[in-house]
C-alpha positions in Angstrom: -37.9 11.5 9.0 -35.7 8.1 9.8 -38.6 6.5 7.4 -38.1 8.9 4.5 -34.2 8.6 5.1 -34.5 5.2 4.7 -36.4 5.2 1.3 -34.2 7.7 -0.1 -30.6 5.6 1.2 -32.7 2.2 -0.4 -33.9 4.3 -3.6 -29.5 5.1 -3.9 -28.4 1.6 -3.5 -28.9 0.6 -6.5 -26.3 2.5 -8.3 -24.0 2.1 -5.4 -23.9 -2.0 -5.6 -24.4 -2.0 -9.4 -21.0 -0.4 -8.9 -19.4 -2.7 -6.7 -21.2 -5.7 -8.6 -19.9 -4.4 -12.0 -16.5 -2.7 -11.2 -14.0 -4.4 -13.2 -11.4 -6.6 -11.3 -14.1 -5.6 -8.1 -13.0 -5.4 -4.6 -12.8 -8.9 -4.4 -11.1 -9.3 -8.2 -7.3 -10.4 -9.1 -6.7 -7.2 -9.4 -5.7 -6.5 -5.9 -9.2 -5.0 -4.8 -10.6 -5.4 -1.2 -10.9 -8.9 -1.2 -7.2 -9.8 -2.1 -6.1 -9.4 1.5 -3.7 -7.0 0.3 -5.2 -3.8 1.1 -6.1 -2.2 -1.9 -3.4 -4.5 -3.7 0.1 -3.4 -4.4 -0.4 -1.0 -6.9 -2.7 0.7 -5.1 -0.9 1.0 -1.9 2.2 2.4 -3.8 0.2 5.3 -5.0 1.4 8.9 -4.0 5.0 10.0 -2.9 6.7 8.4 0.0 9.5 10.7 -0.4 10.3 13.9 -0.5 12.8 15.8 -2.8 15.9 14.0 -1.9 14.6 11.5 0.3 15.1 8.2 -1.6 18.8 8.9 -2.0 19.2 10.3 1.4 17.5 6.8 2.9 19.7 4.6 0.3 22.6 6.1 1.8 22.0 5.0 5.1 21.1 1.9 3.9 24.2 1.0 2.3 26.0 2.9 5.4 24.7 0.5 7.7 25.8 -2.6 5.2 27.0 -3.2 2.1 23.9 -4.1 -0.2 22.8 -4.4 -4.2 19.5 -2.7 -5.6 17.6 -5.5 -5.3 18.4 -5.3 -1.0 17.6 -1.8 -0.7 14.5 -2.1 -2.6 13.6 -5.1 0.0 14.7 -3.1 2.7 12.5 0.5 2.8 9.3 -2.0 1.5 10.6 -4.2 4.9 10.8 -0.5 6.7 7.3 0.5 5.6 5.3 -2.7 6.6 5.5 -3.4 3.0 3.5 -0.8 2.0 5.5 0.9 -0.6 8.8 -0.3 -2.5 10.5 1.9 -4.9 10.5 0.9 -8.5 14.0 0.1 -9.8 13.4 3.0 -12.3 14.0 5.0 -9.6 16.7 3.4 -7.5 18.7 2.8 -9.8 19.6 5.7 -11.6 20.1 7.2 -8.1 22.5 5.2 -7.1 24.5 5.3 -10.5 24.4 9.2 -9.3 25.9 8.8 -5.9 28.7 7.0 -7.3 29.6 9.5 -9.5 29.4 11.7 -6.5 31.7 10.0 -4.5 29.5 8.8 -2.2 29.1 5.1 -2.3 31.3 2.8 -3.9 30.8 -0.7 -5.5 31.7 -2.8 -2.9 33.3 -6.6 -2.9 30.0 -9.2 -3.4 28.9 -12.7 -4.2 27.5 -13.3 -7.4 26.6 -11.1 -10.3 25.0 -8.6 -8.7 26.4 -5.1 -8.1 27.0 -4.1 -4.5 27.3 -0.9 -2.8 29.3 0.4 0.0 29.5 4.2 1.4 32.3 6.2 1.4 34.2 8.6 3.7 32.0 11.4 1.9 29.1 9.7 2.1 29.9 8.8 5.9 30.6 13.0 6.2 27.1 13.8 4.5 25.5 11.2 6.9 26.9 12.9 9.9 25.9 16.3 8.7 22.4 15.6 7.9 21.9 13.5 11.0 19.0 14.9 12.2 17.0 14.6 8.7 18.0 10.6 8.5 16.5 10.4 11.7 13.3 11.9 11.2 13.2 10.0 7.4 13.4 6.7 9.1 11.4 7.5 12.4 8.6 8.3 9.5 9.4 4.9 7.3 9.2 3.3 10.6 6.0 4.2 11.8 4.3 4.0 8.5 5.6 0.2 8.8 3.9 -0.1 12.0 0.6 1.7 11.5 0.4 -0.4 7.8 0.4 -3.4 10.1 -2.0 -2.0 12.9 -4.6 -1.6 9.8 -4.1 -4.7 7.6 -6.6 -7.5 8.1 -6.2 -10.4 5.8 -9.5 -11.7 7.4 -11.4 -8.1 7.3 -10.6 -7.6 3.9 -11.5 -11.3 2.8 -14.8 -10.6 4.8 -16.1 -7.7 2.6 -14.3 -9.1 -0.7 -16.9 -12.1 0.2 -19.8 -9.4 0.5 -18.7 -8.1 -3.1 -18.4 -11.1 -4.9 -21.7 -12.2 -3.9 -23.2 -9.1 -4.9 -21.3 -8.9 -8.5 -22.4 -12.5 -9.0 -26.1 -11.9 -8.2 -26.1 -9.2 -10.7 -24.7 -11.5 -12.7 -27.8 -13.8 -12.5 -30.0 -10.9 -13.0 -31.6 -11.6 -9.4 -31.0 -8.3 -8.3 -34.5 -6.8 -8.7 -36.1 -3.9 -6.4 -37.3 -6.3 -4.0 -34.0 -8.2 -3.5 -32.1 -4.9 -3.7 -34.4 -3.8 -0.1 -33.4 -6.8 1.6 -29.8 -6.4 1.0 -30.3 -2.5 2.2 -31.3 -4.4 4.9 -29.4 -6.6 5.8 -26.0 -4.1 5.2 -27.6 -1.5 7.2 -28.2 -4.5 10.5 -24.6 -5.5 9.9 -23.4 -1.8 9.7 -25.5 -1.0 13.1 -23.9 -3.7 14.6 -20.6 -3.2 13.5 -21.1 0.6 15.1 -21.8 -0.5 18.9 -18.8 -2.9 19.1 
């Protein structure tokens, strides 16, 4: 049974490291694949929704609550809170902020340079107290994401099997990747993986 396993997981190989060989940008390619140390690369750890409806401008107001800041800060500041693992785009910040001054509840505040600052109001001090518990949770959540992106990331990992990848595209590359070779990289992969499984 293990034997005919075997010849059907080498017989599927193939396609899967033709794949990774091929894959343009790769997981070791510019691109931010596995290789870049990165994991996944920035745009693909900003995909999906860190916030919910009302989120970003609820964590914005704190933000400025706590000190006075420009859009530049607060962007630094929730990637900072999530272990760098997302940062909203200015597209969205922004405009957000543009709408909580018209509400009343952040003002532009006194600052150095050219850039625009942002300070909270007495209403947006009131909205912060009412919604206490909802801040709290929101930046209990950022928080941990930040600490659980760092518990995963491994620069060295990630180099590791952006390595493996490379070397693979590049003998495909070469056209040295013929059924033969193909068996004693099955090989080889599936030693490592056994390995890897009783640390």
């Amino acid at each position: 049974m293990r034997r005919a396993y075997r010849k059907a997981w080498k017989h599927d190989a193939w396609p899967m490291i033709a794949m990774m060989a091929s894959a343009r940008g790769g997981w070791g390619g510019r691109r931010g694949g596995w290789g870049s140390g990165d994991w996944g690369g920035r745009g693909h750890r900003r995909r999906g929704r860190m916030f919910g409806q009302g989120e970003l401008r609820l964590a914005l107001l704190k933000l400025v609550a706590d000190e006075s800041r420009h859009g530049y800060e607060l962007i630094k500041a929730i990637e900072e809170l999530t272990g760098g693992a997302y940062a909203p785009s200015p597209g969205a910040v922004y405009p957000t902020l543009s709408l909580m001054v018209d509400e009343g509840a952040i003002a532009e505040a006194a600052s150095d340079g050219a850039r625009k600052a942002f300070g909270i109001t007495g209403n947006g001090k009131a909205e912060l107290k009412e919604r206490a518990d909802e801040v709290k949770a929101l930046f209990e959540r950022l928080t941990e994401h930040g600490r659980s992106e760092e518990r995963t990331r491994s620069p060295v990992l990630f180099r590791a099997m952006g390595n493996l990848a490379n070397v693979l595209r590049n003998r495909a590359r070469d056209g040295a990747l013929n059924q033969e070779v193909i068996d004693e990289i099955v090989d080889i992969i599936d030693e490592a993986a056994k390995r890897i499984e009783r640390l």
